[in-house]
Backbone and ligand atoms as CSV (ligand in chain L), in Angstrom:
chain,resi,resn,atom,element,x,y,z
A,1,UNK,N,N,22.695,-9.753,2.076
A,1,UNK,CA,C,21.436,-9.964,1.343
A,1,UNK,C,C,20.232,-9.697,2.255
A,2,UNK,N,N,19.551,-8.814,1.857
A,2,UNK,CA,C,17.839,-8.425,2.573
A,2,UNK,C,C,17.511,-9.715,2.229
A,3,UNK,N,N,16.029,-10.061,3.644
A,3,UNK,CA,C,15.599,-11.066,3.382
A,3,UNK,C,C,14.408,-11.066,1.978
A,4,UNK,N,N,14.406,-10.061,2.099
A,4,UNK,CA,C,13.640,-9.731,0.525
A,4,UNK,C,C,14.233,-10.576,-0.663
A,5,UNK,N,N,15.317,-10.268,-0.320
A,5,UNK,CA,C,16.407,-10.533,-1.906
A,5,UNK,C,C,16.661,-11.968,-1.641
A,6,UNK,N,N,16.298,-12.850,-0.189
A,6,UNK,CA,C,16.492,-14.263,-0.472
A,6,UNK,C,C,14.943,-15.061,-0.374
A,7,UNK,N,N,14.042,-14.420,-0.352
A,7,UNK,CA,C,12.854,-15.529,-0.240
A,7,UNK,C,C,11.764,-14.446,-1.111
A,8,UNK,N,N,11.732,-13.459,-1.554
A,8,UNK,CA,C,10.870,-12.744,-2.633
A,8,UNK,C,C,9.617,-12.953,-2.512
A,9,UNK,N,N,8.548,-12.153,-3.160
A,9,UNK,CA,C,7.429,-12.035,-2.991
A,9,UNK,C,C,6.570,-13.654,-2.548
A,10,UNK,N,N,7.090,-14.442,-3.104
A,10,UNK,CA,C,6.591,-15.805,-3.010
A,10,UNK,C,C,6.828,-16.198,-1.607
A,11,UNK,N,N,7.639,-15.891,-0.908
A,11,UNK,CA,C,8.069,-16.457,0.270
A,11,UNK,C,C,7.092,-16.129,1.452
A,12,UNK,N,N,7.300,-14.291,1.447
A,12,UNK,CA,C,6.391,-13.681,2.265
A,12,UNK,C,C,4.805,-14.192,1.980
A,13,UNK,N,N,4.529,-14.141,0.394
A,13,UNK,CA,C,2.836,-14.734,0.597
A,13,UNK,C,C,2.950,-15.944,1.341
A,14,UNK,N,N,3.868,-17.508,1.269
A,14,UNK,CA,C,3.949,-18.067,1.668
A,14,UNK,C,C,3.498,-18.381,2.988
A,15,UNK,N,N,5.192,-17.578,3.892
A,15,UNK,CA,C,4.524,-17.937,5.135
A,15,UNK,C,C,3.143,-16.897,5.862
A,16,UNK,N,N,2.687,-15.886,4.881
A,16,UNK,CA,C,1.587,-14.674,6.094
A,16,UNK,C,C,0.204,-15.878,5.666
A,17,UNK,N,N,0.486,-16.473,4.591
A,17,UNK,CA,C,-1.144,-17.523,4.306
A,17,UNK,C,C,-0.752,-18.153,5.153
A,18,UNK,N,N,0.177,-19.241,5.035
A,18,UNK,CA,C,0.213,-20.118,6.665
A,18,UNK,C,C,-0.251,-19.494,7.996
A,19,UNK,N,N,-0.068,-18.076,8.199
A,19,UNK,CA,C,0.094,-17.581,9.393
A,19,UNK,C,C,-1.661,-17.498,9.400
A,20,UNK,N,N,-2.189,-16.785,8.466
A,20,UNK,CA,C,-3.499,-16.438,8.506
A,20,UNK,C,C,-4.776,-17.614,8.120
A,21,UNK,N,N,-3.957,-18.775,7.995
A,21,UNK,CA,C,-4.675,-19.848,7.485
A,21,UNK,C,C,-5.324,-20.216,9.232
A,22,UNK,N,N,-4.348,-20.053,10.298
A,22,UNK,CA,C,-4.547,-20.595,11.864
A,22,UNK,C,C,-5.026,-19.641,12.767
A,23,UNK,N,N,-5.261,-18.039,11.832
A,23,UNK,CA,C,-5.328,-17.437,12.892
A,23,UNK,C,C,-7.368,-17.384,12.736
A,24,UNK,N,N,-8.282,-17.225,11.950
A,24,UNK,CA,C,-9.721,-17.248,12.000
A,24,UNK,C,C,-10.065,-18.782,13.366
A,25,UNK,N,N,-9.682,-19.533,13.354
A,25,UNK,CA,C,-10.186,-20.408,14.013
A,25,UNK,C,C,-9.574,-20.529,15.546
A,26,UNK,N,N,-8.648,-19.665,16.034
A,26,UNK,CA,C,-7.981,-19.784,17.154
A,26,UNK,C,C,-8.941,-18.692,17.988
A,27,UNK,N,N,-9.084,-19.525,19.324
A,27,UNK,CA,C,-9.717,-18.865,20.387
A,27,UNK,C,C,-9.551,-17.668,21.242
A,28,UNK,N,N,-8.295,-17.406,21.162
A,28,UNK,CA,C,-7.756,-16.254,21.458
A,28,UNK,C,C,-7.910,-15.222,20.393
A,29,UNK,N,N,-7.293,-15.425,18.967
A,29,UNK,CA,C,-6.975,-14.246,17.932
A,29,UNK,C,C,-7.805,-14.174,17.151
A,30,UNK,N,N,-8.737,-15.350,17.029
A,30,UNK,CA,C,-9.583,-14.874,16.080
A,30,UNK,C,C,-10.581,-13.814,16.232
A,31,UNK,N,N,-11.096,-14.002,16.959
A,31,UNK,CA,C,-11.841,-12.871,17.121
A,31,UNK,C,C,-10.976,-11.466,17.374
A,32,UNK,N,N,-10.070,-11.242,17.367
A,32,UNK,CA,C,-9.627,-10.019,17.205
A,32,UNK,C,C,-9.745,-9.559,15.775
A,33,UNK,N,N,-10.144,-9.842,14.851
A,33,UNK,CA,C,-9.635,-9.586,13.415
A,33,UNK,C,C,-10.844,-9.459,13.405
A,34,UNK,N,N,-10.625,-8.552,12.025
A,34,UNK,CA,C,-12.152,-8.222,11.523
A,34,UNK,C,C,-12.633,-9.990,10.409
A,35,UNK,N,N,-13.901,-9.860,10.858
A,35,UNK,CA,C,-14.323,-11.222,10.457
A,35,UNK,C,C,-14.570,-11.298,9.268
A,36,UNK,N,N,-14.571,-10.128,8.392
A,36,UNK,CA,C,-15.563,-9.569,7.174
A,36,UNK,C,C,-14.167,-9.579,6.073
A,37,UNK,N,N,-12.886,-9.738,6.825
A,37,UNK,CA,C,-12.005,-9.311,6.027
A,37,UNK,C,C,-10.682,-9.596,6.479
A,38,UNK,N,N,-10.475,-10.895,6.570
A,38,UNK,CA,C,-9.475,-11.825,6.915
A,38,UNK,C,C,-8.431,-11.522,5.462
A,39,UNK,N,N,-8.596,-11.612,4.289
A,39,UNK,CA,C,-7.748,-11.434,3.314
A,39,UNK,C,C,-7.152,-10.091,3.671
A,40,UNK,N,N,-7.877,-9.071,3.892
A,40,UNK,CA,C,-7.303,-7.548,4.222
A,40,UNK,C,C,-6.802,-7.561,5.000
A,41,UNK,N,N,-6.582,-8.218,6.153
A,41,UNK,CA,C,-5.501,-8.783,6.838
A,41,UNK,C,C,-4.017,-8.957,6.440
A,42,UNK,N,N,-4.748,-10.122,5.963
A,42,UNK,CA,C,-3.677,-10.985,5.450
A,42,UNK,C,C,-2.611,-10.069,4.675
A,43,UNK,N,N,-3.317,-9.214,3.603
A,43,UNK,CA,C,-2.309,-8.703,2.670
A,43,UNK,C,C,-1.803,-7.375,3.451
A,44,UNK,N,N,-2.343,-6.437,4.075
A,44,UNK,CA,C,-1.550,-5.725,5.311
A,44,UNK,C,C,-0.588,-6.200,5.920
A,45,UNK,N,N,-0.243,-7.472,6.685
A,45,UNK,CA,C,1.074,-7.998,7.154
A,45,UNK,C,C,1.869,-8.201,5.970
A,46,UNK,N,N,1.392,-8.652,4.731
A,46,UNK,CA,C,2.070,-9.422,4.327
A,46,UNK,C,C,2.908,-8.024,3.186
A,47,UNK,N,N,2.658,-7.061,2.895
A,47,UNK,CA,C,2.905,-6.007,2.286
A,47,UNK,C,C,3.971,-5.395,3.035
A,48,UNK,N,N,3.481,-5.459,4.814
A,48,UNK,CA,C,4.025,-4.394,6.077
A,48,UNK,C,C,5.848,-5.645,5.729
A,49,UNK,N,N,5.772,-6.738,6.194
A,49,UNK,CA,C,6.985,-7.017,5.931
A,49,UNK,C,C,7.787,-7.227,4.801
A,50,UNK,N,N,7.019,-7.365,3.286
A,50,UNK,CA,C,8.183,-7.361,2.283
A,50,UNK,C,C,8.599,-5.713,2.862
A,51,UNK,N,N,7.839,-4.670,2.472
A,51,UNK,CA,C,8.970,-3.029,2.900
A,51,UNK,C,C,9.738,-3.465,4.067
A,52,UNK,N,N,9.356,-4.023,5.334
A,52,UNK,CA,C,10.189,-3.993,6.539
A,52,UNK,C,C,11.484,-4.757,6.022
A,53,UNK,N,N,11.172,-6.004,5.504
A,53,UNK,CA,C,12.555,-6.819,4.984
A,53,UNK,C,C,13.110,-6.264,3.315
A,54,UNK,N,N,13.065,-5.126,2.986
A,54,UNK,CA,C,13.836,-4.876,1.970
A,54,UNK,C,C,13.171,-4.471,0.495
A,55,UNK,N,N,11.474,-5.128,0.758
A,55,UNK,CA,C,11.036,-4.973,-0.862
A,55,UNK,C,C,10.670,-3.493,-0.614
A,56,UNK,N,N,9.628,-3.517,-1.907
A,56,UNK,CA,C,9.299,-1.938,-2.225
A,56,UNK,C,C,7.999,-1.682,-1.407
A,57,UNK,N,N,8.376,-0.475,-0.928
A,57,UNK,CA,C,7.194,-0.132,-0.233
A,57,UNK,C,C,5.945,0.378,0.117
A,58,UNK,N,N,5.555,-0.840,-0.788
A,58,UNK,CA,C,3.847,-0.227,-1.195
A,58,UNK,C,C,3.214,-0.160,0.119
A,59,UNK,N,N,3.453,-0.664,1.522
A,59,UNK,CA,C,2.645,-0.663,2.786
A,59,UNK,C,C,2.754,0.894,2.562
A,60,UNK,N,N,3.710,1.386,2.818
A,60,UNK,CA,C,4.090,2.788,2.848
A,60,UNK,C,C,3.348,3.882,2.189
A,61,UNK,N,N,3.535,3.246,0.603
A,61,UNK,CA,C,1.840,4.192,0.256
A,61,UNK,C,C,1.086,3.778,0.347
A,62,UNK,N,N,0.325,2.851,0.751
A,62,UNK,CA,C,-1.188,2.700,1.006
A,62,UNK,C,C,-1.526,3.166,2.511
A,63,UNK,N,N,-0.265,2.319,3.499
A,63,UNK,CA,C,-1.091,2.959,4.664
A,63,UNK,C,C,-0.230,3.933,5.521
A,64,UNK,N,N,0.642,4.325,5.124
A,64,UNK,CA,C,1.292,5.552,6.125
A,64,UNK,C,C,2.633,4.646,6.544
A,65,UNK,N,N,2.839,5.487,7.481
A,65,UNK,CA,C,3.609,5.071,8.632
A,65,UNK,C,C,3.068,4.121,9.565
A,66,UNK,N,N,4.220,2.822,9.604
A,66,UNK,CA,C,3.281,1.524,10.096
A,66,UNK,C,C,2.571,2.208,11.806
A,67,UNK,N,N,3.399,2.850,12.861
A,67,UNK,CA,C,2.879,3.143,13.692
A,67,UNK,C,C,2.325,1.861,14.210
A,68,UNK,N,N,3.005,1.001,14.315
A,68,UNK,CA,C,2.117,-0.513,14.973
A,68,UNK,C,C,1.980,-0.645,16.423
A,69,UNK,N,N,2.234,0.764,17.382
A,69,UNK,CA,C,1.772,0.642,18.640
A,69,UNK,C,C,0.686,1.123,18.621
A,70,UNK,N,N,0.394,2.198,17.692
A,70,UNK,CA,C,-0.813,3.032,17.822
A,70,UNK,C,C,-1.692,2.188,17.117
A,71,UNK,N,N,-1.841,1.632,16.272
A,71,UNK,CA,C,-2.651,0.199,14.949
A,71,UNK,C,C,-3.179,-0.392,15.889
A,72,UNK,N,N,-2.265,-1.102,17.172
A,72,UNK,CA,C,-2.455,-2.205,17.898
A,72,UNK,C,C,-3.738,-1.652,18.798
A,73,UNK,N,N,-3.388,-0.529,19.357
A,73,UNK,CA,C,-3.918,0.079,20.886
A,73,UNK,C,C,-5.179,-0.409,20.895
A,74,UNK,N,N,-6.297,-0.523,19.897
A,74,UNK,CA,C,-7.395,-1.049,19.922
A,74,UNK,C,C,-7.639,-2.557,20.375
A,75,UNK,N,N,-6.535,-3.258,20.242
A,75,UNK,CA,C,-6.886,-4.977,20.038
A,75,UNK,C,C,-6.095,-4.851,21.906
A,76,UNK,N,N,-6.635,-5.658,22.289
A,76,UNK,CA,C,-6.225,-6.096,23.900
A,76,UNK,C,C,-5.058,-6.993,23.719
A,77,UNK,N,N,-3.604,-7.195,23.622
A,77,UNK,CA,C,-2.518,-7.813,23.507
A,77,UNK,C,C,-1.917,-7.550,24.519
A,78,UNK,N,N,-2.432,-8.929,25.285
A,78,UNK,CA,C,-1.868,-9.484,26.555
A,78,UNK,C,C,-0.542,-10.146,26.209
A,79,UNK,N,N,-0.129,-10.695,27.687
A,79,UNK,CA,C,0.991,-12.017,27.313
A,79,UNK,C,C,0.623,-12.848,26.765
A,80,UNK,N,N,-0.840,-13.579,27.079
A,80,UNK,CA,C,-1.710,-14.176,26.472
A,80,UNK,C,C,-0.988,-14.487,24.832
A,81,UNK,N,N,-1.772,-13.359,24.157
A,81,UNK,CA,C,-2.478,-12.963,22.883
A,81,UNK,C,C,-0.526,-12.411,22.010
A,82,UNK,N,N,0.135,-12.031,22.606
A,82,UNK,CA,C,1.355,-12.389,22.295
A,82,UNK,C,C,1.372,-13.363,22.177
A,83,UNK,N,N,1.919,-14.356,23.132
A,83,UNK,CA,C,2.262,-16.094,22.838
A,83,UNK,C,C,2.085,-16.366,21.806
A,84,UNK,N,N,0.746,-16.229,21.793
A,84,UNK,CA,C,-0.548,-16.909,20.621
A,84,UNK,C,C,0.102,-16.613,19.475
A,85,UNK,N,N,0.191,-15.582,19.340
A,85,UNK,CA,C,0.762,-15.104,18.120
A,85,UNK,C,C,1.668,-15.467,17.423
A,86,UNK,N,N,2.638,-15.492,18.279
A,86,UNK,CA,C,4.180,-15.993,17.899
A,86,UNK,C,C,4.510,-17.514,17.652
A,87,UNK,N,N,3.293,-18.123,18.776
A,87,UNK,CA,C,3.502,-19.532,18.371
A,87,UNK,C,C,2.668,-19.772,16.748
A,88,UNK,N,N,1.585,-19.412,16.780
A,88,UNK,CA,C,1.004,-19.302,15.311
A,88,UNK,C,C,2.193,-19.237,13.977
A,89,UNK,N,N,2.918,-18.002,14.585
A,89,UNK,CA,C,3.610,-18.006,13.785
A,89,UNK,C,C,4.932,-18.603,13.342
A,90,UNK,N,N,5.215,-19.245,14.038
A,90,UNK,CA,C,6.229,-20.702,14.671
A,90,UNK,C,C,5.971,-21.547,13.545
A,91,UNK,N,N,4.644,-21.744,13.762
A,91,UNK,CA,C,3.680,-23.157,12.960
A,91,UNK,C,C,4.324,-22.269,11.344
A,92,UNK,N,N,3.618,-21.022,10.951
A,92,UNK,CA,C,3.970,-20.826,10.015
A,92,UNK,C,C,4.873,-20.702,9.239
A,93,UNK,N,N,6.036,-20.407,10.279
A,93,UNK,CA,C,7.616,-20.175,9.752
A,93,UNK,C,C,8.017,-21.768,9.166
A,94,UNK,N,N,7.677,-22.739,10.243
A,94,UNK,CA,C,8.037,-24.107,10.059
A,94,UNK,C,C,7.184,-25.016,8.561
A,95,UNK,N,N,5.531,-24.527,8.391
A,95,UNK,CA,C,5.263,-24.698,7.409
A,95,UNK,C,C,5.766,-23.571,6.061
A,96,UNK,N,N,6.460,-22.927,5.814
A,96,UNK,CA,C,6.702,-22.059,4.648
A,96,UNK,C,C,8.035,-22.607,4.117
A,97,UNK,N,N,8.943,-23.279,5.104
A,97,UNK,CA,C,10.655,-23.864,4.923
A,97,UNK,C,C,11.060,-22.701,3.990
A,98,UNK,N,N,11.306,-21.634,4.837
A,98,UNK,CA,C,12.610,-21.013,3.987
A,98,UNK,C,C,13.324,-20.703,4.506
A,99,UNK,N,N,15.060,-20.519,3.589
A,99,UNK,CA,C,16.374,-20.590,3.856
A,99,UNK,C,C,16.351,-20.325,5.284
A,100,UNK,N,N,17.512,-20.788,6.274
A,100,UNK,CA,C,17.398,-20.316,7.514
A,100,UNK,C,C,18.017,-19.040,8.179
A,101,UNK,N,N,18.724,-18.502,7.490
A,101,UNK,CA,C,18.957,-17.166,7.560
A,101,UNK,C,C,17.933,-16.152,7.271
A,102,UNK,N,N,16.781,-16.383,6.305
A,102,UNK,CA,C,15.367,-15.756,6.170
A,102,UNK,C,C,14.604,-15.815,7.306
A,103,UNK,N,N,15.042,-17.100,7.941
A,103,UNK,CA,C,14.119,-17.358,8.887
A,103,UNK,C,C,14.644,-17.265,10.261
A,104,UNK,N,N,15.692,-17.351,10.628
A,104,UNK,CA,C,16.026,-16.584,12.081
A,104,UNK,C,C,16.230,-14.827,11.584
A,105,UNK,N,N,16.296,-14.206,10.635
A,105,UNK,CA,C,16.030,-12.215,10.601
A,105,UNK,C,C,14.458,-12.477,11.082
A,106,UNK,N,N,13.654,-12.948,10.447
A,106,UNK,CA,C,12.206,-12.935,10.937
A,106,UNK,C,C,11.651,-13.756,11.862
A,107,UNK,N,N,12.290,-14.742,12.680
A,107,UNK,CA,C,11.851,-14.872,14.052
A,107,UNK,C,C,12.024,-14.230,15.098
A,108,UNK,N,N,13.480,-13.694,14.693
A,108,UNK,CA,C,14.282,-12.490,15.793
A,108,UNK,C,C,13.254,-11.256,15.717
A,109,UNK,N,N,12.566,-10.468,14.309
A,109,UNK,CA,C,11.951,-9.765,14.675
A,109,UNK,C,C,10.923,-9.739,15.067
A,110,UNK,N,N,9.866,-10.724,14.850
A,110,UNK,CA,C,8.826,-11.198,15.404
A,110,UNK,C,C,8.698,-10.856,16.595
A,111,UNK,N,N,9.241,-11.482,17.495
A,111,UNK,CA,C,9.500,-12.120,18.725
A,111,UNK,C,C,9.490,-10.284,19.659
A,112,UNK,N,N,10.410,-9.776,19.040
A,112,UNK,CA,C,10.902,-8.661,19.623
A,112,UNK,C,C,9.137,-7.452,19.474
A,113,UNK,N,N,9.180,-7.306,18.049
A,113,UNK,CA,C,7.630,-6.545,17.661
A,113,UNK,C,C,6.165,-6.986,18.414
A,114,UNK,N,N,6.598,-8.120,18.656
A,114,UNK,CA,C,5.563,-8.728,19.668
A,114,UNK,C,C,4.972,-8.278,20.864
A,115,UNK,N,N,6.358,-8.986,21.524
A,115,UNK,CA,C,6.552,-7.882,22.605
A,115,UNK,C,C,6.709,-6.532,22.895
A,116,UNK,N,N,6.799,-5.845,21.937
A,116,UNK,CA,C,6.734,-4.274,22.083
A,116,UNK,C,C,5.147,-3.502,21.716
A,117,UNK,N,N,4.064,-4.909,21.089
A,117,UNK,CA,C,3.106,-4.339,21.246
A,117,UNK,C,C,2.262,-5.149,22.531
A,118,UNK,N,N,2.335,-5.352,23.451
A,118,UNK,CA,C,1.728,-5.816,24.405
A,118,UNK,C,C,0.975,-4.392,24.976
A,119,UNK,N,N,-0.092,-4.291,25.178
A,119,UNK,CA,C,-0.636,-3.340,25.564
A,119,UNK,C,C,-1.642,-3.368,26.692
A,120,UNK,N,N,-1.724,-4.942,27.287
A,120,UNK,CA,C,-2.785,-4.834,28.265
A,120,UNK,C,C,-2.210,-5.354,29.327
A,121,UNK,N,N,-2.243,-5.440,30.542
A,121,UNK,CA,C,-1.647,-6.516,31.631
A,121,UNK,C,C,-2.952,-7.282,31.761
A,122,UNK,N,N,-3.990,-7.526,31.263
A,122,UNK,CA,C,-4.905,-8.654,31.539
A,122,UNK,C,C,-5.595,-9.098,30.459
L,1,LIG,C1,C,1.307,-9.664,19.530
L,1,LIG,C2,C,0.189,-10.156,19.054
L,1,LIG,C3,C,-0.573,-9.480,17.917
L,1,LIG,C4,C,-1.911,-9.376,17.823
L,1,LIG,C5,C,-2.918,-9.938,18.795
L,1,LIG,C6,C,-2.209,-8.628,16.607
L,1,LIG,C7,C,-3.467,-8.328,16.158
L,1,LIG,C8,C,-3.753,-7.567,15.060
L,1,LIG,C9,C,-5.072,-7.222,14.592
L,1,LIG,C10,C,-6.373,-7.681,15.256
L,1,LIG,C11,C,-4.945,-6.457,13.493
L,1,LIG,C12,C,-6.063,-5.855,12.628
L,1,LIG,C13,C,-6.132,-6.631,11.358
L,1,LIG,C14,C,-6.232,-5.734,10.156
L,1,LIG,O1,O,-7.368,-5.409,9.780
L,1,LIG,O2,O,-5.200,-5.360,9.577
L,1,LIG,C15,C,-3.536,-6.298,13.256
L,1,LIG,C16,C,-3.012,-5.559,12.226
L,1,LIG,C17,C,-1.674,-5.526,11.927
L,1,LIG,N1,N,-0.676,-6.165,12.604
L,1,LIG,FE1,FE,-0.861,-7.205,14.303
L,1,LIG,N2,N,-1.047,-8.297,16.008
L,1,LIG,C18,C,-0.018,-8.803,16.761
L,1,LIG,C19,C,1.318,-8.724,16.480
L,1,LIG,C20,C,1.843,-8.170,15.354
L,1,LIG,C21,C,3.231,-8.188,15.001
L,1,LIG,C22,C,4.344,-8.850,15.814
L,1,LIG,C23,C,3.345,-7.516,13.831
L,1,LIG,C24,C,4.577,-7.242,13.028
L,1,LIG,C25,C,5.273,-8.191,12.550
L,1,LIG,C26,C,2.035,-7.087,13.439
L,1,LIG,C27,C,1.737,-6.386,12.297
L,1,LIG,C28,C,0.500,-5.921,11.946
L,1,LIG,C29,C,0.237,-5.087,10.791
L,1,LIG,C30,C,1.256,-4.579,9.786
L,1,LIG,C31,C,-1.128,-4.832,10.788
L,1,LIG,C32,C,-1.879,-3.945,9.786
L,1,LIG,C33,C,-1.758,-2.495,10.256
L,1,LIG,C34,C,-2.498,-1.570,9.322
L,1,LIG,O3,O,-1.929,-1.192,8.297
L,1,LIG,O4,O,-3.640,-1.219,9.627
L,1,LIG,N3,N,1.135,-7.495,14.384
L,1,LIG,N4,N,-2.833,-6.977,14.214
């Protein structure tokens, strides 16, 4: 079973609002985001992983090929600004409670995508 097919559109809005509910006020990430457009955010991740976990892939036609090293290259993602991230999203996984097989496929990838966009050593 895709994690699509066990936590469905409801799940993913679920936990990317948790995720984006912590990220405007955090000292590190917030200010990376555009300030004007925190929802456009929001629904970019949250689109990018239903296609990544199995749904249909509207990221795909709206924005291309995710290319999330080249997306990133602009934002400074230190070890820092990793952490940050992942723990944010910790908080969110833990506030959304879904099945735990939904939720270790998407901590495992997290964790890994994270780290593969680190792009600054400072
Ligand atoms: C490692 C720390 C990370 C930082 C600091 C970071 C920061 C950002 C920022 C500032 C944006 C621009 C917001 C927007 O307007 O869309 C963004 C976009 C995005 N991020 Fe991250 N990000 C991180 C990790 C990740 C990870 C792990 C993923 C994948 C699960 C991810 C997926 C995306 C996607 C899909 C977009 C929208 C790309 C687009 O279509 O333009 N990011 N990120």
């Amino acid at each position: 079973m895709t994690v699509y097919e066990l936590i469905g559109e409801p799940g993913f809005a679920r936990l990317v609002s948790a995720f984006y509910r912590r990220v405007p006020d955090d000292p590190i990430l917030g200010p990376m985001y555009p300030q004007q457009d925190f929802a456009g955010a929001e629904l970019r991740l949250r689109e990018f992983l239903v296609f990544r976990f199995g749904g249909p892939p509207r990221y795909l036609e709206q924005r291309g090929h995710p290319a999330l090293r080249m997306r990133h290259a602009p934002f400074a993602i230190t070890q820092a600004a990793r952490n940050r991230w992942l723990e944010l999203m910790d908080e969110a996984l833990a506030e959304a409670g879904l099945p735990p097989e939904a939720e270790q496929s998407l901590r495992a990838f997290f964790a890994e995508a994270a780290s593969f966009l680190i792009n600054r050593s400072e």
